[in-house]
N, CA, C and O atoms as a GROMACS GRO file, in nm:
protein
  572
    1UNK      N    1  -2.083   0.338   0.458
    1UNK     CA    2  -2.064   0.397   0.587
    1UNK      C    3  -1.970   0.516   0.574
    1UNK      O    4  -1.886   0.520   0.484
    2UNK      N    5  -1.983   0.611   0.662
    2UNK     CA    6  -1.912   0.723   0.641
    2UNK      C    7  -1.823   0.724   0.744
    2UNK      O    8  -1.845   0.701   0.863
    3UNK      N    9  -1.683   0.764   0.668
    3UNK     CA   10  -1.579   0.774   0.795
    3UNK      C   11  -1.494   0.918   0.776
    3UNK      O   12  -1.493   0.980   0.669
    4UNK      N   13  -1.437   0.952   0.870
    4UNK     CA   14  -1.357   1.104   0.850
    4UNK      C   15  -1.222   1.021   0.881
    4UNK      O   16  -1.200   0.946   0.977
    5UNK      N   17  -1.116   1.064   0.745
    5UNK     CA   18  -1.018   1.024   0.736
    5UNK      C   19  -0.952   1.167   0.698
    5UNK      O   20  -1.013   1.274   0.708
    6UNK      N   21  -0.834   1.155   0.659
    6UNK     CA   22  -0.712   1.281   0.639
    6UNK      C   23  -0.761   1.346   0.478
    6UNK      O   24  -0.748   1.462   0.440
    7UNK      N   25  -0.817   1.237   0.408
    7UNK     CA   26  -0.834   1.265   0.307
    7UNK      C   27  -1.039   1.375   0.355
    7UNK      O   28  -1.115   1.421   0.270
    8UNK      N   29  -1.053   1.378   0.467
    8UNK     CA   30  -1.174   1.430   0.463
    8UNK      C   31  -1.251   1.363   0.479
    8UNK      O   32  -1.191   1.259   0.505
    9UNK      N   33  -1.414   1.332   0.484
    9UNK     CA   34  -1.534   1.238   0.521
    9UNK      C   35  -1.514   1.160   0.418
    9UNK      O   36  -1.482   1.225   0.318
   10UNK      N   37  -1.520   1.045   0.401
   10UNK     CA   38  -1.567   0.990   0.279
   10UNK      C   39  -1.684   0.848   0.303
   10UNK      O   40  -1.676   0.782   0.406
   11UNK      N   41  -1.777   0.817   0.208
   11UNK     CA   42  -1.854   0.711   0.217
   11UNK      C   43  -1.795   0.620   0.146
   11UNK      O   44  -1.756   0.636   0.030
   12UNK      N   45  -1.786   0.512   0.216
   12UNK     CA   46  -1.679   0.371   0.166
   12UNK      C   47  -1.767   0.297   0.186
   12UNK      O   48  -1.858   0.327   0.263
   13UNK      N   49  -1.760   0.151   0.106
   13UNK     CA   50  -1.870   0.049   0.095
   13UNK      C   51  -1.809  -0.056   0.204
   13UNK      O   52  -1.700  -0.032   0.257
   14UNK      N   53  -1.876  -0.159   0.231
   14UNK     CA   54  -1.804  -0.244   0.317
   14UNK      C   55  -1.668  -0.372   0.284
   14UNK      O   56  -1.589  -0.440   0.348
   15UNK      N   57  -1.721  -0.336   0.091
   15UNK     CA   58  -1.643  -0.418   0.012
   15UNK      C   59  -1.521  -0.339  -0.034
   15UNK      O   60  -1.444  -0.391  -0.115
   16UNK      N   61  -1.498  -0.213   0.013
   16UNK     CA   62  -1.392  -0.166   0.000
   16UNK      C   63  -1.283  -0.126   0.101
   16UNK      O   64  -1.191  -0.046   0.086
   17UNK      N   65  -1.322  -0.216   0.227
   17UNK     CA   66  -1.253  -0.185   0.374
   17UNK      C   67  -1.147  -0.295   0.376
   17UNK      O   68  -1.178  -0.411   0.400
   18UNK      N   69  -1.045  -0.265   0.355
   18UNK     CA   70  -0.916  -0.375   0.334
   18UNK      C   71  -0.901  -0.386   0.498
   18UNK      O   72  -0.918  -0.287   0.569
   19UNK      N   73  -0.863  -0.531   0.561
   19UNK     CA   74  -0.868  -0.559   0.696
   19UNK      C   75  -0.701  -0.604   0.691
   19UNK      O   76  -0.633  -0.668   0.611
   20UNK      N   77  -0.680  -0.554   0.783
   20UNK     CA   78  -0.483  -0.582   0.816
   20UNK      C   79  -0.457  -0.645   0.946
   20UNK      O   80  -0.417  -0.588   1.048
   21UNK      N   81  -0.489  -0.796   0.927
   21UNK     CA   82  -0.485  -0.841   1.065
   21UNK      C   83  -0.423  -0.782   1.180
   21UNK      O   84  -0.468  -0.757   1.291
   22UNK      N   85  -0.321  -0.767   1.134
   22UNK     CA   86  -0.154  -0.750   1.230
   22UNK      C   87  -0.122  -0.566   1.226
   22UNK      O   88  -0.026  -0.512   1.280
   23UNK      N   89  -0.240  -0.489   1.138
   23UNK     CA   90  -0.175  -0.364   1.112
   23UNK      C   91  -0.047  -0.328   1.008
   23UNK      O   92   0.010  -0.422   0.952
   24UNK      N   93  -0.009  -0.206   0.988
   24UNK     CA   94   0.087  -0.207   0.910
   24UNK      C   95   0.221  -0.184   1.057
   24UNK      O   96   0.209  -0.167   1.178
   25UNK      N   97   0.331  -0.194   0.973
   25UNK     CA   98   0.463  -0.212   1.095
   25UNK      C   99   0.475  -0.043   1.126
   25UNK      O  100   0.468   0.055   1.051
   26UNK      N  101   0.501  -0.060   1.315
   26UNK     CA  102   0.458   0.130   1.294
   26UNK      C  103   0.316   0.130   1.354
   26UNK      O  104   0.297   0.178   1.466
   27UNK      N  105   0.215   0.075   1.278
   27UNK     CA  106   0.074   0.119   1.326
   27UNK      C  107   0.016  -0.010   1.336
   27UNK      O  108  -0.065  -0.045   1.251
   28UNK      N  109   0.057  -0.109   1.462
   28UNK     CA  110  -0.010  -0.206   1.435
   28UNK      C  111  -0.166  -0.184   1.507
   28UNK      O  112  -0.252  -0.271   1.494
   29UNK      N  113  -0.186  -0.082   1.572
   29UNK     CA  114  -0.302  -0.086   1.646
   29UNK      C  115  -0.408  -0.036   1.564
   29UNK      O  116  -0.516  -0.025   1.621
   30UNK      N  117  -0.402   0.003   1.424
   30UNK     CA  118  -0.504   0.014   1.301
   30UNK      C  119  -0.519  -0.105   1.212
   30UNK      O  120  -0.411  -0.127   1.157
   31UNK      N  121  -0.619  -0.196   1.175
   31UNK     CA  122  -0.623  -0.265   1.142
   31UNK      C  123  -0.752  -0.229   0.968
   31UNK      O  124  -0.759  -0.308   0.874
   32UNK      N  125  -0.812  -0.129   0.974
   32UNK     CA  126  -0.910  -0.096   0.858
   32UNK      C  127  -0.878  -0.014   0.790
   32UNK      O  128  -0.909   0.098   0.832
   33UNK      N  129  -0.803  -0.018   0.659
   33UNK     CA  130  -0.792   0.102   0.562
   33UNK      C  131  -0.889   0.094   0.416
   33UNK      O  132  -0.988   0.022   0.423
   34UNK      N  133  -0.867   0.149   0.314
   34UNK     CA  134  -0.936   0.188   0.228
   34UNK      C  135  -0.827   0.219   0.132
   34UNK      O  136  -0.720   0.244   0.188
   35UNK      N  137  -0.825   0.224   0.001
   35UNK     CA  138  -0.716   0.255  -0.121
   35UNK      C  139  -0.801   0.380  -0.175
   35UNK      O  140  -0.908   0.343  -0.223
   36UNK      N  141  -0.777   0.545  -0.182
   36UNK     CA  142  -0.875   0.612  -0.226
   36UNK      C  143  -0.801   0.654  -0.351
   36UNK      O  144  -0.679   0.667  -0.342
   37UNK      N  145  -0.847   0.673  -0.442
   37UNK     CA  146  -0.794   0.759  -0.577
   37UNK      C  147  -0.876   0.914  -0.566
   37UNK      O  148  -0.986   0.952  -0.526
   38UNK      N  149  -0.756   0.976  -0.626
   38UNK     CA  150  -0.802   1.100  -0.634
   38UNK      C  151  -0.768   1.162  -0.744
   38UNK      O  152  -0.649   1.191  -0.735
   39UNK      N  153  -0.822   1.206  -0.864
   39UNK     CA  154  -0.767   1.264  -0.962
   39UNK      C  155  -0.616   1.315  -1.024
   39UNK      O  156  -0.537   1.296  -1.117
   40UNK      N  157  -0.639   1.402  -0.889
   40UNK     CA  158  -0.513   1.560  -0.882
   40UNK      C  159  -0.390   1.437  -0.848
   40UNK      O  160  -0.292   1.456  -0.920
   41UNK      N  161  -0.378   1.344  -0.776
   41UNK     CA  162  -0.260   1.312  -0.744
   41UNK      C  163  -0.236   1.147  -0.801
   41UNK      O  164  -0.172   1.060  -0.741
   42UNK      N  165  -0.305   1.134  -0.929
   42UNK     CA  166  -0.283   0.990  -0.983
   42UNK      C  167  -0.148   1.003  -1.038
   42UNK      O  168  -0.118   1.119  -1.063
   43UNK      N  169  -0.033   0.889  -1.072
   43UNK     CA  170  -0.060   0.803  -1.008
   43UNK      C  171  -0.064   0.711  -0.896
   43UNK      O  172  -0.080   0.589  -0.889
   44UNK      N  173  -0.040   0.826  -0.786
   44UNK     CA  174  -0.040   0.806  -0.595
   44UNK      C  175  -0.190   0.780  -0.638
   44UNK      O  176  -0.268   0.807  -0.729
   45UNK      N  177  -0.185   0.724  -0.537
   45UNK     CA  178  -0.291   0.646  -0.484
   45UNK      C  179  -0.296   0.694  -0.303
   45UNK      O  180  -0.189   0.728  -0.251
   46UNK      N  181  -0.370   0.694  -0.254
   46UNK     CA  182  -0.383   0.653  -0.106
   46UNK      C  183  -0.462   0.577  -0.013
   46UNK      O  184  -0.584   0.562  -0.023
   47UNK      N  185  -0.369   0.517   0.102
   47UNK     CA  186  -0.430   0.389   0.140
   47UNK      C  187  -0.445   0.466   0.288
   47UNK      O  188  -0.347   0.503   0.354
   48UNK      N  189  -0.549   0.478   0.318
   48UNK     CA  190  -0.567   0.606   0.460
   48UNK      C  191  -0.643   0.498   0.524
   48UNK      O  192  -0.695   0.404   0.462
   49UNK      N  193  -0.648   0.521   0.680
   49UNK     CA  194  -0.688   0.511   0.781
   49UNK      C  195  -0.814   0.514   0.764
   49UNK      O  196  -0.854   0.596   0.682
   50UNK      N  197  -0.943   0.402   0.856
   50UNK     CA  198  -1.064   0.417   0.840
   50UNK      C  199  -1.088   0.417   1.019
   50UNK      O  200  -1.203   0.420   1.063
   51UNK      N  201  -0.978   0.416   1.105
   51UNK     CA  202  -0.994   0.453   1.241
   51UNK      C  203  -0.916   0.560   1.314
   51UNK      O  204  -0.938   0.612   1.423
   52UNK      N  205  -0.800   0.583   1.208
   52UNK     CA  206  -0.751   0.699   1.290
   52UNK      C  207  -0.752   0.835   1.153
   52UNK      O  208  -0.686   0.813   1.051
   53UNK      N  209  -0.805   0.926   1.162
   53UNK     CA  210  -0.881   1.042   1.023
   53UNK      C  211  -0.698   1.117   1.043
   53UNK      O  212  -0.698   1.226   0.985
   54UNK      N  213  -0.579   1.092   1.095
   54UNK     CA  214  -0.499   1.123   1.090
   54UNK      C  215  -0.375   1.040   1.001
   54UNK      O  216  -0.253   1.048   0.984
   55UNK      N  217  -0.477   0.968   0.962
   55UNK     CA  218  -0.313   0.854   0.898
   55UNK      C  219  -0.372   0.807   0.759
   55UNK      O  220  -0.486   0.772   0.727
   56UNK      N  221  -0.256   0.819   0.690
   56UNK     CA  222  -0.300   0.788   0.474
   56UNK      C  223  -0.149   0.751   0.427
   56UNK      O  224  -0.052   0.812   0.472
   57UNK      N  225  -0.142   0.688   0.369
   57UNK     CA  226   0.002   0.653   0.300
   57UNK      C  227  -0.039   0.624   0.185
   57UNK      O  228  -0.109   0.532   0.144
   58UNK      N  229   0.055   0.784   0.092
   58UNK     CA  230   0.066   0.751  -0.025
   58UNK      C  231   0.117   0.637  -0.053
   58UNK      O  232   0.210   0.590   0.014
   59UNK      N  233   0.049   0.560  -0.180
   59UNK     CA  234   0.083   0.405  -0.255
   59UNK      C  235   0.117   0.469  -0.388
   59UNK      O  236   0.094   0.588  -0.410
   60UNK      N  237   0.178   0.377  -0.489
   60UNK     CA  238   0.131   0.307  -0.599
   60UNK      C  239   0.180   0.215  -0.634
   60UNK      O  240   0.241   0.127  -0.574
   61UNK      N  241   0.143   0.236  -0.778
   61UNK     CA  242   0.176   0.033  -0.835
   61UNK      C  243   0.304   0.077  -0.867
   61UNK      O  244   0.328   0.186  -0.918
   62UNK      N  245   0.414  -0.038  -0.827
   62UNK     CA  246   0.551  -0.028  -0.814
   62UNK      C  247   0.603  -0.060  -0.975
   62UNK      O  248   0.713  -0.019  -1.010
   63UNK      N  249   0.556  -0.102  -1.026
   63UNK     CA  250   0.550  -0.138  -1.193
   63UNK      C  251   0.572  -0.022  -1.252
   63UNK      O  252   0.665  -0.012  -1.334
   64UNK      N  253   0.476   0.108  -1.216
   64UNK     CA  254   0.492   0.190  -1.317
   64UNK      C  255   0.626   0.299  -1.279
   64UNK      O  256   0.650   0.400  -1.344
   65UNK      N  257   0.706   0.251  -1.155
   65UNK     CA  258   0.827   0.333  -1.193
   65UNK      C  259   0.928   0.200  -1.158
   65UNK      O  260   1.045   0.226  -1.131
   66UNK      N  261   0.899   0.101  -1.160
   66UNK     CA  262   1.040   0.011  -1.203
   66UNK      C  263   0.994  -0.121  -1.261
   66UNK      O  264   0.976  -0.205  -1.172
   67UNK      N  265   0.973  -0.156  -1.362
   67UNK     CA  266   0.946  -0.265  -1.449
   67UNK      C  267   0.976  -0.347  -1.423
   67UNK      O  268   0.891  -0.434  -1.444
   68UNK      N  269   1.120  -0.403  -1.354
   68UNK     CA  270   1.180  -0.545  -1.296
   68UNK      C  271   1.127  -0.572  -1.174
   68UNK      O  272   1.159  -0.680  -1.126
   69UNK      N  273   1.070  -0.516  -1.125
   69UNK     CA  274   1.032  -0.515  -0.985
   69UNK      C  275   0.974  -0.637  -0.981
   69UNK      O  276   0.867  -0.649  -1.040
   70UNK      N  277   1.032  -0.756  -0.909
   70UNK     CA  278   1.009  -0.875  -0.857
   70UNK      C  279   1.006  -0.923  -0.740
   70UNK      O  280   1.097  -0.889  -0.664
   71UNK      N  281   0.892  -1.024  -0.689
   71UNK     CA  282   0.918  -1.118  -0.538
   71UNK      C  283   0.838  -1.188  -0.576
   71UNK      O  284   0.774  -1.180  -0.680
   72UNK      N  285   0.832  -1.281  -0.478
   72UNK     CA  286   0.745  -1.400  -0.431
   72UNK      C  287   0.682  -1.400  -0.310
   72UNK      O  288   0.744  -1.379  -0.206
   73UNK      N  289   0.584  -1.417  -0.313
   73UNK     CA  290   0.459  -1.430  -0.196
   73UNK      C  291   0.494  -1.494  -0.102
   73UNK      O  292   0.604  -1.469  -0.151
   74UNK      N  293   0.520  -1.571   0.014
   74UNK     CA  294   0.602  -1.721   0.073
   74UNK      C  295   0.418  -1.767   0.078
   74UNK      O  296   0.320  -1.695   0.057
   75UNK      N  297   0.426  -1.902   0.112
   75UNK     CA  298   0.297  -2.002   0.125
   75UNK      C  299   0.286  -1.936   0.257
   75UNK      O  300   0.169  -1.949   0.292
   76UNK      N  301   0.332  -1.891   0.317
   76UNK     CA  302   0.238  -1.848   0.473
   76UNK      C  303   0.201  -1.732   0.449
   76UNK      O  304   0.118  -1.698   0.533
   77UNK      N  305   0.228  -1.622   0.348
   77UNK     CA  306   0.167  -1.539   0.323
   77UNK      C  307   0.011  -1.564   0.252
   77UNK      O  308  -0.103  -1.539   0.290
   78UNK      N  309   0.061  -1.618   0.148
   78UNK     CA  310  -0.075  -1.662   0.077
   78UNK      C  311  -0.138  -1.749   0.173
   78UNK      O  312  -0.257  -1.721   0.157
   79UNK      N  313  -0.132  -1.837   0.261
   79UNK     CA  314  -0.192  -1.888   0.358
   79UNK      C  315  -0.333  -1.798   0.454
   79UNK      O  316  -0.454  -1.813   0.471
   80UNK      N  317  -0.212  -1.691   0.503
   80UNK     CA  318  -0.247  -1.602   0.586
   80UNK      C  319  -0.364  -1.534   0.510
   80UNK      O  320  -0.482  -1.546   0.545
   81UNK      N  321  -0.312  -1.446   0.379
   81UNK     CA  322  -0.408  -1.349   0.301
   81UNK      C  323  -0.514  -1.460   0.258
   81UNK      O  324  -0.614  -1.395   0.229
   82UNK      N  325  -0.542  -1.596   0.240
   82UNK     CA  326  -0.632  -1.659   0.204
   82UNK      C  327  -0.661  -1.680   0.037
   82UNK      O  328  -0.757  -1.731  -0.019
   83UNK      N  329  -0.514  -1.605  -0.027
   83UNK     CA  330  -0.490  -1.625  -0.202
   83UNK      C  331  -0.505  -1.726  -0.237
   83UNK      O  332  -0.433  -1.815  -0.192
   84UNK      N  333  -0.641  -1.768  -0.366
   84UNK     CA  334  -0.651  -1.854  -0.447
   84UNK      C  335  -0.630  -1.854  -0.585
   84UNK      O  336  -0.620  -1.946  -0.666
   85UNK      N  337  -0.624  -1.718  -0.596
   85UNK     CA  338  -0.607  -1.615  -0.790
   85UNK      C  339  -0.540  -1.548  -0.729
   85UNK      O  340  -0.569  -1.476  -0.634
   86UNK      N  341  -0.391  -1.575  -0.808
   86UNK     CA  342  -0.290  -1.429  -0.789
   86UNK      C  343  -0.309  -1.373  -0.861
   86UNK      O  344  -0.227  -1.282  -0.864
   87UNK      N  345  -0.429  -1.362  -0.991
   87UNK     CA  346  -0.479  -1.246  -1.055
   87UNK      C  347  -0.536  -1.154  -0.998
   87UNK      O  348  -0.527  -1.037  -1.033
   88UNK      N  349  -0.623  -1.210  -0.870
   88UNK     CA  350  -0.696  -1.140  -0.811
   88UNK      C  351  -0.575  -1.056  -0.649
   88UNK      O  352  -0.615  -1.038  -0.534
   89UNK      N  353  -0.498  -1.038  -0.679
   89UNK     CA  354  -0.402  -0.956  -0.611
   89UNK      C  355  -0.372  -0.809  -0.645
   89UNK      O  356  -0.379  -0.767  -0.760
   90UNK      N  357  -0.343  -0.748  -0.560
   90UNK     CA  358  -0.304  -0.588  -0.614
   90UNK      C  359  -0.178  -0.572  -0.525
   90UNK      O  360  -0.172  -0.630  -0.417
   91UNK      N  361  -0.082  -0.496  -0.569
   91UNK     CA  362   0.013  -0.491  -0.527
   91UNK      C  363   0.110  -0.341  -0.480
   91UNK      O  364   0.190  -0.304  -0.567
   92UNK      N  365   0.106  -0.275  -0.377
   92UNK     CA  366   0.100  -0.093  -0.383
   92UNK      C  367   0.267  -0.113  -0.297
   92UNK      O  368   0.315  -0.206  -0.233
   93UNK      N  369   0.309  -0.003  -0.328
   93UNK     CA  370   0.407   0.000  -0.259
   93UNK      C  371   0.420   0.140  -0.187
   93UNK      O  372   0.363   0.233  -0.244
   94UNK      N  373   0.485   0.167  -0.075
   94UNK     CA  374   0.468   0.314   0.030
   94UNK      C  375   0.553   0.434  -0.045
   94UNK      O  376   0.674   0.422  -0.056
   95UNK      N  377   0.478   0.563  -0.101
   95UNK     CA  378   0.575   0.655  -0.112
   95UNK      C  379   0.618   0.688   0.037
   95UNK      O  380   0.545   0.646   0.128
   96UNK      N  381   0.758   0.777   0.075
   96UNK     CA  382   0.804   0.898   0.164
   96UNK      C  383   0.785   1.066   0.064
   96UNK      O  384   0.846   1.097  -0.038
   97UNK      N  385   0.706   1.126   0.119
   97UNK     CA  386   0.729   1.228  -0.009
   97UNK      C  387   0.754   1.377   0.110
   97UNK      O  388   0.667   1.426   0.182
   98UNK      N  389   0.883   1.416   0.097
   98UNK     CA  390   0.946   1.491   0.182
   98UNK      C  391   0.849   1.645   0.198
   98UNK      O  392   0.809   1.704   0.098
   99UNK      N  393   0.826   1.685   0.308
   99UNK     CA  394   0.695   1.834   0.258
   99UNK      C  395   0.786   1.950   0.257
   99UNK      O  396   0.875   1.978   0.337
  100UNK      N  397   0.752   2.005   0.164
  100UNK     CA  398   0.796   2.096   0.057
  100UNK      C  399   0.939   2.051  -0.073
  100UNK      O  400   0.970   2.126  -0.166
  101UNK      N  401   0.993   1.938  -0.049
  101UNK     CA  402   1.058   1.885  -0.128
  101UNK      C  403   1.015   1.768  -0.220
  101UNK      O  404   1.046   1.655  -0.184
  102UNK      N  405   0.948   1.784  -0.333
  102UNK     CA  406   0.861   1.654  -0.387
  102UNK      C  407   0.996   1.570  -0.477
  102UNK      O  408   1.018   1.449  -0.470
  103UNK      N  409   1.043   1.630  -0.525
  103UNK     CA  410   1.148   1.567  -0.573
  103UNK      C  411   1.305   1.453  -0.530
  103UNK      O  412   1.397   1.405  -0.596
  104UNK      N  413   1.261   1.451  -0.377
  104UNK     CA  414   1.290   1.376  -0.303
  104UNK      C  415   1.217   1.274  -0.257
  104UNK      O  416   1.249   1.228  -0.147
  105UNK      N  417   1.143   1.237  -0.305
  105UNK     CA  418   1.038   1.127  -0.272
  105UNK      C  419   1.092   0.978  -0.292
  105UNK      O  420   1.147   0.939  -0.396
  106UNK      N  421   1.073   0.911  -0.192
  106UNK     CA  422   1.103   0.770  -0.200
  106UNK      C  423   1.028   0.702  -0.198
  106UNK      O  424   0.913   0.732  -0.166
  107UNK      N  425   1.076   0.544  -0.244
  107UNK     CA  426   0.972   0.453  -0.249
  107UNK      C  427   1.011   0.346  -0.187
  107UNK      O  428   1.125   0.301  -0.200
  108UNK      N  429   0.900   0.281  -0.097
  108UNK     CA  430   0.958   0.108  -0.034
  108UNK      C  431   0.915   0.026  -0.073
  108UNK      O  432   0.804  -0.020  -0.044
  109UNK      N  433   1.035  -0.035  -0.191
  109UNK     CA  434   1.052  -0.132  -0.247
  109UNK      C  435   1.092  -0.292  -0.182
  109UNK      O  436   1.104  -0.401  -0.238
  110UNK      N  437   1.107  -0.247  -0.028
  110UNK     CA  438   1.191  -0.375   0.015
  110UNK      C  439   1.018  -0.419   0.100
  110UNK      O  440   1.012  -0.522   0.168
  111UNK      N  441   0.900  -0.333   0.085
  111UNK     CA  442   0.768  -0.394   0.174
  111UNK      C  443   0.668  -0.332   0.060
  111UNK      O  444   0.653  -0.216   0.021
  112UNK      N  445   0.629  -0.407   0.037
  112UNK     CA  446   0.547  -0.434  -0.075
  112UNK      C  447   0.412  -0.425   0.021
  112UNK      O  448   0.417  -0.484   0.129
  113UNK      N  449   0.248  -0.326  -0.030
  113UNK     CA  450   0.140  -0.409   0.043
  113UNK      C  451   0.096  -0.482  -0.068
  113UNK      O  452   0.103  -0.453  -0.187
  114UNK      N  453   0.049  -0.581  -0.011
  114UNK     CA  454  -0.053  -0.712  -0.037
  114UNK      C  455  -0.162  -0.723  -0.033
  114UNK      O  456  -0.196  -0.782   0.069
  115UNK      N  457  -0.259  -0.690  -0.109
  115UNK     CA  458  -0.382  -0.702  -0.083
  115UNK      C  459  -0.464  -0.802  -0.151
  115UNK      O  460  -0.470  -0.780  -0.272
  116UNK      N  461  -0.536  -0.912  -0.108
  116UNK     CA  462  -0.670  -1.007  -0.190
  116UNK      C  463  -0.773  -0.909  -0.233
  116UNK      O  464  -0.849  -0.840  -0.164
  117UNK      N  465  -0.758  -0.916  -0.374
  117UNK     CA  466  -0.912  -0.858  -0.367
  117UNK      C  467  -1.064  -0.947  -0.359
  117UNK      O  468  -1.183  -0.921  -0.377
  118UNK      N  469  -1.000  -1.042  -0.329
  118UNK     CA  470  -1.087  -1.116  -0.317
  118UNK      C  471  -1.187  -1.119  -0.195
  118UNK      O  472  -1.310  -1.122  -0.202
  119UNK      N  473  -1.109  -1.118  -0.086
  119UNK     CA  474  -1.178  -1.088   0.086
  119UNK      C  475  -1.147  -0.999   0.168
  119UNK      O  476  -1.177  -1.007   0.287
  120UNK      N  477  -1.057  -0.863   0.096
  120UNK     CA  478  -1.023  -0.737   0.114
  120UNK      C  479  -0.917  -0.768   0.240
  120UNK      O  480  -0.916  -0.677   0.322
  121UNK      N  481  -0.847  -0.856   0.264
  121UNK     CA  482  -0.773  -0.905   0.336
  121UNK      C  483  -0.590  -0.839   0.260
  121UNK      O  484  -0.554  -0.853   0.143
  122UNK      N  485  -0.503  -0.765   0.383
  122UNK     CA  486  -0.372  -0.696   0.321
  122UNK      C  487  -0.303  -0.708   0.459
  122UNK      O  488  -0.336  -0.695   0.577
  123UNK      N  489  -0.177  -0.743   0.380
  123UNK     CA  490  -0.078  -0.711   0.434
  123UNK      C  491   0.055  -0.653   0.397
  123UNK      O  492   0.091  -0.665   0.280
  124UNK      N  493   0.138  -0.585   0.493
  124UNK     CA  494   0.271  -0.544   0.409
  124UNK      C  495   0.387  -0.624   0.467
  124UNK      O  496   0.417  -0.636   0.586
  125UNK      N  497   0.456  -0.684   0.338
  125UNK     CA  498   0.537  -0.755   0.329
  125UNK      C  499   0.673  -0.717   0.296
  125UNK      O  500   0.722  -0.667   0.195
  126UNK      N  501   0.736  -0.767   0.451
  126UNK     CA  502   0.866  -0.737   0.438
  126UNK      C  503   0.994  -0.830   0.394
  126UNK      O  504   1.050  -0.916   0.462
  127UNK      N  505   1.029  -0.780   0.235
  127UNK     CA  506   1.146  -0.900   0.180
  127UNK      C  507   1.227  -0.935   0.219
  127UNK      O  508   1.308  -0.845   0.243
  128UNK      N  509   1.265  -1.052   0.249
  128UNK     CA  510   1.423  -1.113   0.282
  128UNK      C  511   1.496  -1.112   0.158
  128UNK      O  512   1.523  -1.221   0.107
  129UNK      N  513   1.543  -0.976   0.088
  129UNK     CA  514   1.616  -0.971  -0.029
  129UNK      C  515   1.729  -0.828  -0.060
  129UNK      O  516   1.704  -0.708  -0.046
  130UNK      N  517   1.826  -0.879  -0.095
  130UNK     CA  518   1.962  -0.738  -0.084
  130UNK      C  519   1.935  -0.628  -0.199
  130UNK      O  520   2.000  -0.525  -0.216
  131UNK      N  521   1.828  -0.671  -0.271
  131UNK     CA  522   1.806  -0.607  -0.396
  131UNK      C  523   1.742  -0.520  -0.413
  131UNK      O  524   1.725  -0.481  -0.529
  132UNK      N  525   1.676  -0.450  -0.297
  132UNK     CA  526   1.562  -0.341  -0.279
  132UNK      C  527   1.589  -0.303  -0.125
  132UNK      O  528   1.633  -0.382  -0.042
  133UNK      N  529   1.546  -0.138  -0.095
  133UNK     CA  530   1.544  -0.061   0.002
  133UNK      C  531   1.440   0.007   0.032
  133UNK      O  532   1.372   0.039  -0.066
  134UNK      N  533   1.388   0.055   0.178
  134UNK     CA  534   1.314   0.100   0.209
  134UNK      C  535   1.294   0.259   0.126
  134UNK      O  536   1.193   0.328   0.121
  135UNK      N  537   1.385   0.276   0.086
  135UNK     CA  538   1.444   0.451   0.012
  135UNK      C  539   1.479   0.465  -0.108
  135UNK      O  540   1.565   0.552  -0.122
  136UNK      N  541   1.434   0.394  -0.233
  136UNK     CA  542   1.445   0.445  -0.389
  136UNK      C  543   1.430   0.528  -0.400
  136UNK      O  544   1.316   0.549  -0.358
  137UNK      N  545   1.482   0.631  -0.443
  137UNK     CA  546   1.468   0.744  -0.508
  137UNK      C  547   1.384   0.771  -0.600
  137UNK      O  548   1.466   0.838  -0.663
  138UNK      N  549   1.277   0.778  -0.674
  138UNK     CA  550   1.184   0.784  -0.726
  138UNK      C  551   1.201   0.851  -0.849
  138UNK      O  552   1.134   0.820  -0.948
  139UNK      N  553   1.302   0.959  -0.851
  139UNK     CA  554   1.344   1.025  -0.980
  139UNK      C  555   1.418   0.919  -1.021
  139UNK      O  556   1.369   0.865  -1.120
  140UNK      N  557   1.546   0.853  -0.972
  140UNK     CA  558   1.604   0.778  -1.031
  140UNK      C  559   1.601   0.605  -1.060
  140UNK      O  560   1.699   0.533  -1.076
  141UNK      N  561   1.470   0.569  -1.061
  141UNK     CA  562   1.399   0.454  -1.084
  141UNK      C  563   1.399   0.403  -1.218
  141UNK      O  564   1.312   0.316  -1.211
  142UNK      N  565   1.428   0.403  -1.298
  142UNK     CA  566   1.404   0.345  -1.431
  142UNK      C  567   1.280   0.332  -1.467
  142UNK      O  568   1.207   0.248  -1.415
  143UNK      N  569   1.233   0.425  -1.575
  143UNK     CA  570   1.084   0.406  -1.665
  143UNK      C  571   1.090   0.268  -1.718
  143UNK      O  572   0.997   0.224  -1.787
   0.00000   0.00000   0.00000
């Protein structure tokens, strides 16, 4: 099906429409996004809007700029998302990337999204933990 998102028209399959019961916090009244890759800006990722062609939030995998990066799922999460293989999980976290300042870019480490890939079912999860902030600094993250 074809949808016009920020990233432009794109044709998305039905197995690639991640459903967000509750929305993300901020936009709970969008509930259908998509994870698009794009060459030019790997390894961002973006997780854009499949109802409003105005909304995309740069992602990526939080691994590849901080290695310790740890949590736990709670059982009502995995409840909720319907997780049976936490292999079958992907895990993105939100850049801020300031416009015209890229080198100020942050990352939220303290809301992790959640996604099954199993029933394209996501959510973003907000930690009860002192050890992460909505605002890492992204230069100064540890390789």
């Amino acid at each position: 099906m074809k949808y016009k998102t920020k990233l432009g028209e794109l044709d998305i399959e039905e197995k690639e429409v991640i459903l967000f019961e509750n929305g993300l916090p901020g936009f709970e009244h969008l509930r259908k996004f998509s994870v698009i890759s794009l060459k030019d800006t790997l390894p961002i990722m973006w997780l854009v809007s499949l109802e409003d062609e105005n909304v995309a939030f740069p992602i990526m995998d939080p691994w590849l700029v901080y290695k310790d990066y740890e949590f736990e799922i709670s059982s009502e999460d995995v409840k909720e998302l319907e997780i049976k293989d936490r292999e079958r999980v992907a895990v993105w976290v939100i850049l801020t990337i300031p416009h015209g300042n890229p080198k100020e870019t942050t990352v939220n480490l303290l809301a992790p999204v959640v996604i099954n890939l199993e029933n394209g079912k996501g959510k973003q999860i907000i930690l009860d933990v002192d050890k992460y902030s909505t605002k890492h600094k992204l230069a100064s993250l540890e390789k």
